[in-house]
KEGU-573685 format. One record per residue (C-alpha): residue in three letters; x, y, z. Coordinates in steps of 0.5 Angstrom, whole numbers, plus 500, padded with zeros to 3 digits. Example, Ala and Ser with C-alpha at 12.3 -4.5 7.8 and 13.67 -1.06 7.14 Angstrom:
ALA525491516
SER527498514
This chain:
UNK213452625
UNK208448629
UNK203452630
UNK202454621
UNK201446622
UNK195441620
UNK191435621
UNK186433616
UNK179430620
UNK177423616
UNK171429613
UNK177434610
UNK177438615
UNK183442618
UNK186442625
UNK191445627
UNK196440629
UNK197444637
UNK191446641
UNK191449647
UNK188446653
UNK185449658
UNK182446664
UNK183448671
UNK183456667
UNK177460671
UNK172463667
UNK175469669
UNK181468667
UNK179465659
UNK178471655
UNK185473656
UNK188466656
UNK184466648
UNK187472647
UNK194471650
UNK195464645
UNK192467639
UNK197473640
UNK203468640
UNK199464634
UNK195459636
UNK189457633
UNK185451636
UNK183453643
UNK180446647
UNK175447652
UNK169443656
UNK162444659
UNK165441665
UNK171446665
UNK166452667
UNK170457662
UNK166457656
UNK164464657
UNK170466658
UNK173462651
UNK167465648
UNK169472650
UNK176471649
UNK175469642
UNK170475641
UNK176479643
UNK182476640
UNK182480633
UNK182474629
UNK177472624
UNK172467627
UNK173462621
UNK181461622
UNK180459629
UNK178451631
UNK175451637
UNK173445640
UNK168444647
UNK166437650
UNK159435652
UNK159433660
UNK161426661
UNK153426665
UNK150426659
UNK147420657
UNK141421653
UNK138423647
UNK134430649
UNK140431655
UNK145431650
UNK140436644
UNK140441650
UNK147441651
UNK149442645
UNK145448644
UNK147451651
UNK154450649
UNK153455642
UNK150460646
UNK154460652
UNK160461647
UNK156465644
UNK157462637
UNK154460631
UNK157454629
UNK164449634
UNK168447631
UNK168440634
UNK164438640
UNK166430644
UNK163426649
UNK168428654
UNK168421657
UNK164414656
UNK162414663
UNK159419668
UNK166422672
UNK163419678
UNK162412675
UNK169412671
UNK173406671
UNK167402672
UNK164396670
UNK159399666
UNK161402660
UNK154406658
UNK153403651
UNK146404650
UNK148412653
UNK154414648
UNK149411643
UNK144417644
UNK149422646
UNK152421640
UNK146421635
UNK144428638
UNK151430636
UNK151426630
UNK145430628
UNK147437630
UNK153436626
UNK149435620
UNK145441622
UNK151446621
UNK151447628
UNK158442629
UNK163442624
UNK166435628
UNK164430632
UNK168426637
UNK169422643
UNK174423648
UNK177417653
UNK174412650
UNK176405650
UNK176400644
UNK171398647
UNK167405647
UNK169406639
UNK166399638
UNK160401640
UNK160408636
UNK162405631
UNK158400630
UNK151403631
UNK154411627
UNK152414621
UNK158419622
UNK165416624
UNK168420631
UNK173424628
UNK178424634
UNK179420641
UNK182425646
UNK185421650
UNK191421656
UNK197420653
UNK204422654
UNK211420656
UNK211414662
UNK203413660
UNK201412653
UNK197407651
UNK199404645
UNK194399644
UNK189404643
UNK192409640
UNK194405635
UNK186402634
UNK184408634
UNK188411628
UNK187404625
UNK180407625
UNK182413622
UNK180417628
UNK186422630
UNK188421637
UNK188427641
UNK194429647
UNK190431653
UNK196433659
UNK201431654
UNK206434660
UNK202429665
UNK200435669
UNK207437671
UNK209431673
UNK215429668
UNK219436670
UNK220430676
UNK223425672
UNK231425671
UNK231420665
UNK227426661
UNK230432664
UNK237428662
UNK234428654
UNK231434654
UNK238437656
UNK241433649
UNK237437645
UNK237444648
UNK229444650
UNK225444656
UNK222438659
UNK215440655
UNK218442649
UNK219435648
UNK214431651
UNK210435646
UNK215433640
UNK214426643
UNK206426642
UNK207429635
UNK212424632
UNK207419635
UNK201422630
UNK198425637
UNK195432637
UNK197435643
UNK193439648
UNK198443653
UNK194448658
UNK197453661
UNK193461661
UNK202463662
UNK204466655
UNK210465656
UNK209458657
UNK204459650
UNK210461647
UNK215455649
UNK209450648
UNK209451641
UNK217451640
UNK218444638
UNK221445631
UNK227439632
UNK226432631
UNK227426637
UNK232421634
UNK228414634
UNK233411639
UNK231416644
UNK223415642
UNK224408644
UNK227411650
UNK222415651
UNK217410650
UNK220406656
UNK220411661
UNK218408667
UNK211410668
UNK208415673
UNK203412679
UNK202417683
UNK199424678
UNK200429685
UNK195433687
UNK191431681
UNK191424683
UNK184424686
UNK182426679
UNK179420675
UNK183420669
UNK189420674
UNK186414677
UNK182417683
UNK174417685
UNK170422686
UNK167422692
């Protein structure tokens, strides 16, 4: 079963191989989402301080029933923090907003302000710092994990080669119809564990008849196998959803893609236009 499933971190460090994502759920709504998922035996909530929802994760994880150290959760520092002080402050306000002794991991959420994504400036000088408070602040006990998460080649360079703690993941976009390879691979070769955030491309692989006809193959749903698809590629994926029926089907992934309808799957035409989170940068939209 999936969800009784590890990766080890570059540092020992154990992550459970399937997360749940939860972007988009309101505040409100994220204590019972936690609770919901670790019913169903979830272990690794995902989260961020863009998403709003810290509270209600932190609430749900209080009122879950299970042990505090049998869950890995893992926040992201705001994409605008881009200085040594912004991002100490950050990482304190995100303890105390989860109200939590230590965060399993915590990431720069993206190498560039959601506003300037895409751009030319990459923000090299501001990673750098960013990254030496979470450096710190992982030393400290505070972090028991450090990473990034849309970071480029280029981006991991520049951490790379000025650390003394090594990014232990990159969460990265990545799913069927849109996988960057390249990256995923130099990531890996890093020894970096790649992260799977929309693994089911925010819904919009439910349009695609070439999935849905190997999907139907196999007897699963079309998230059941983009999920699959992401873990025989090495990835962790992230799903979101706050349905726990959808929790329950998520983690139903006990069979194996053919390698013939990998390469398929690999080769699926990619998708252009995400719907109505296309506006959204990772979708390649702007912020206005």
């Amino acid at each position: 079963m999936i969800l009784n499933e590890n990766y080890q971190l570059s540092n020992g460090i154990e992550i459970p191989k399937l997360g749940l994502g939860t972007w988009f759920i309101e505040d409100k709504d994220a204590a019972q989402a936690v609770t919901d998922a670790v019913k169903s035996g979830y272990r690794h909530i995902d989260t961020a301080q863009a998403y709003g929802n810290e509270s209600g994760i932190g609430q749900g994880i209080k009122n879950c029933g299970v042990n505090r150290e049998d869950l890995f959760i893992t926040t992201k520092l705001a994409a605008e923090v881009k200085s040594y002080e912004e991002a100490v402050s950050s990482i304190n306000q995100s303890l105390e907003t989860l109200n939590l002794d230590y965060i399993d991991m915590m990431i720069i959420h993206s190498p560039q302000p959601w506003a300037d994504f895409a751009e030319e400036d990459r923000f090299f000088e501001g990673n750098r710092e960013a990254w030496r408070a979470l450096e710190e602040a992982y030393q400290a006990g505070k972090l028991r994990a450090i990473g990034v998460s849309n970071f480029q080649k280029e981006d991991l360079d520049n951490i790379l080669s000025n650390c003394s703690v090594k990014p232990m993941v990159n969460q990265i976009l990545a799913h069927i119809s849109n996988t960057p390879f390249d990256l995923i691979a130099y990531t890996q070769e890093q020894g970096i564990l790649v992260e799977a955030y929309s693994p089911i491309a925010h819904g919009e692989l439910f349009k695609n008849e070439k999935v849905a006809a190997i999907a139907e193959k196999y007897g699963v749903s079309i998230p059941q196998l983009s999920i699959r698809y992401t873990l025989q590629l090495g990835l962790l994926p992230l799903p979101k959803t706050a349905n726990p029926e959808h929790m329950k089907n998520n983690a139903e992934v006990d069979f194996t893609i053919s390698d013939e309808d990998m390469e398929a799957l690999k080769n699926v035409e990619r998708i252009e236009d995400y719907g109505e989170a296309s506006d959204m940068p990772v979708f390649g939209g702007k912020l206005k």
